[in-house]
N, C-alpha and C positions, 0 to 999 in steps of 0.2 A: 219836649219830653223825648226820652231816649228811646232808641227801639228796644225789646229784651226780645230773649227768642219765644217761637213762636211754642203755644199749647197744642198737643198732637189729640185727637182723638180719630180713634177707626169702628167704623159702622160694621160692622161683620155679618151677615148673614147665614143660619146656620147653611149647613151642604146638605144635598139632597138625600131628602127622608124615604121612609116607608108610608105608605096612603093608610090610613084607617080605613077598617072594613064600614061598608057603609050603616051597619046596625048599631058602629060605636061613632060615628061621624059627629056627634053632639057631646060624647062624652069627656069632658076636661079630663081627668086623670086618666084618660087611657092618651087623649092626645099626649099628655108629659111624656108617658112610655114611649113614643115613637122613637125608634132609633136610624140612624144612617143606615143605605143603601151601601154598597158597594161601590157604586161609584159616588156616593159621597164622602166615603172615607177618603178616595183619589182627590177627590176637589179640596177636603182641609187637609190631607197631607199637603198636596201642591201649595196653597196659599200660604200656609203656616211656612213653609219652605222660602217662599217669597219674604215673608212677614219678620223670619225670624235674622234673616240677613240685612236686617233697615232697623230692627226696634232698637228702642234704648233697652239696659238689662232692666234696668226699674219700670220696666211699663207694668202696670196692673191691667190685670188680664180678666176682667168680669163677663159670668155667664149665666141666661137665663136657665133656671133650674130644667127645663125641658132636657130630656134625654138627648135630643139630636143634638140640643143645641152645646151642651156639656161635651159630646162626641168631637165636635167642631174644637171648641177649645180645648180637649185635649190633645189636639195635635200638635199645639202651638206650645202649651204647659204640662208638665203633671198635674197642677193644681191652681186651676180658674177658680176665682173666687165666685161662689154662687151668690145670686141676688136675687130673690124672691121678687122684686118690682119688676126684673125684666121679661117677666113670663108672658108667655102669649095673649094678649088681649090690653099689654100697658100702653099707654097714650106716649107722644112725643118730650109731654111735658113731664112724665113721671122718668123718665128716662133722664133727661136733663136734670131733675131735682137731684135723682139718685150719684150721678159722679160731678157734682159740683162744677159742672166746667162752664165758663175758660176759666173759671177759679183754680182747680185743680191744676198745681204745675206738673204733675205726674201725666207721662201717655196713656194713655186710656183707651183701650180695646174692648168695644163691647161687641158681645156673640149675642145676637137677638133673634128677632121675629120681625117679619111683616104686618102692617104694615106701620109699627111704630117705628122702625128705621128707618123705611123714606120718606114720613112725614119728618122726621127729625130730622134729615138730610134738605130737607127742602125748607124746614124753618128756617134754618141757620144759613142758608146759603142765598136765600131768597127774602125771609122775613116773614113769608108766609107757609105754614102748613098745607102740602099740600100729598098726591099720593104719586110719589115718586117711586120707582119700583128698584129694589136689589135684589141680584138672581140668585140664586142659591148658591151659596158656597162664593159670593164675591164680597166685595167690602167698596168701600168708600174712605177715605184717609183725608180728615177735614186739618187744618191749621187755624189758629185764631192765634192774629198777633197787635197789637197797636201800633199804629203809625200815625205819628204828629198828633195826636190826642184823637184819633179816630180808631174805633176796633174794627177788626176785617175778618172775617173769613175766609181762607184760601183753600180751592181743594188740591190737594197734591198729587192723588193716586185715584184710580177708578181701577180694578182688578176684577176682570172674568175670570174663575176656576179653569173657564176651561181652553184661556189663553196664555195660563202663566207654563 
């Protein structure tokens, strides 16, 4: 079997938030409202900066309806497609259902939450779910390609905010 190129997917983390006051610390729809810090506008300007000098133009750019995390992808787009499945509290597995990958030959950018992105980083990379951490405002840039009838996961990139 021939090689073809590899499927891109990136783990994105949003950048650093605002803390909910602790009287709203349970409350789902206020967590959505949280929006970026200050310096986490610095951390997705920088990545997106990093990010937008390597993408293909067709990558699809998917973001958890959270505020911060919409924040995060708009640095990257004007216009992240929002996905209701990636909101705070989805599993590794809802994640993977929702962009069909390594199906999807499209790159695939997803701006999420913890900790379904480093459970979903350490599925795929390892086999097993487990709780792998990504800091705010970093990403993780997976490849999955087949070689000799064997599929692989490659990681290509690991990117601190606040090393780029």
């Amino acid at each position: 079997m021939s090689e073809r190129d590899p499927m891109n997917l990136i783990l994105w983390r949003h950048a650093d938030a605002e803390n909910l006051p602790s009287t709203l610390a349970m409350n789902a729809q206020a967590d959505l409202q949280r929006e970026l810090t200050e310096r986490g506008h610095k951390q997705a300007a920088d990545v997106a900066e990093w990010l937008r000098r390597r993408l293909p133009k067709d990558a699809l750019i998917l973001s958890s309806p959270a505020r911060r995390a919409i924040q995060t992808a708009e640095a990257l787009t004007d216009s992240p497609r929002i996905v209701r499945d990636l909101a705070p509290g989805a599993t590794a597995m809802t994640l993977l259902g929702t962009i069909d990958w390594p199906n999807n030959n499209q790159t695939i950018v997803i701006v999420g939450h913890q900790p379904a992105l480093g459970q979903l980083a350490s599925l795929l990379m390892s086999g097993q779910e487990a709780y792998w951490t990504l800091k705010k405002g970093g990403l993780w840039w997976l490849a999955s390609r087949r070689r000799e009838d064997e599929s692989q996961v490659v990681l290509r990139a690991v990117i601190n905010p606040d090393l780029v």
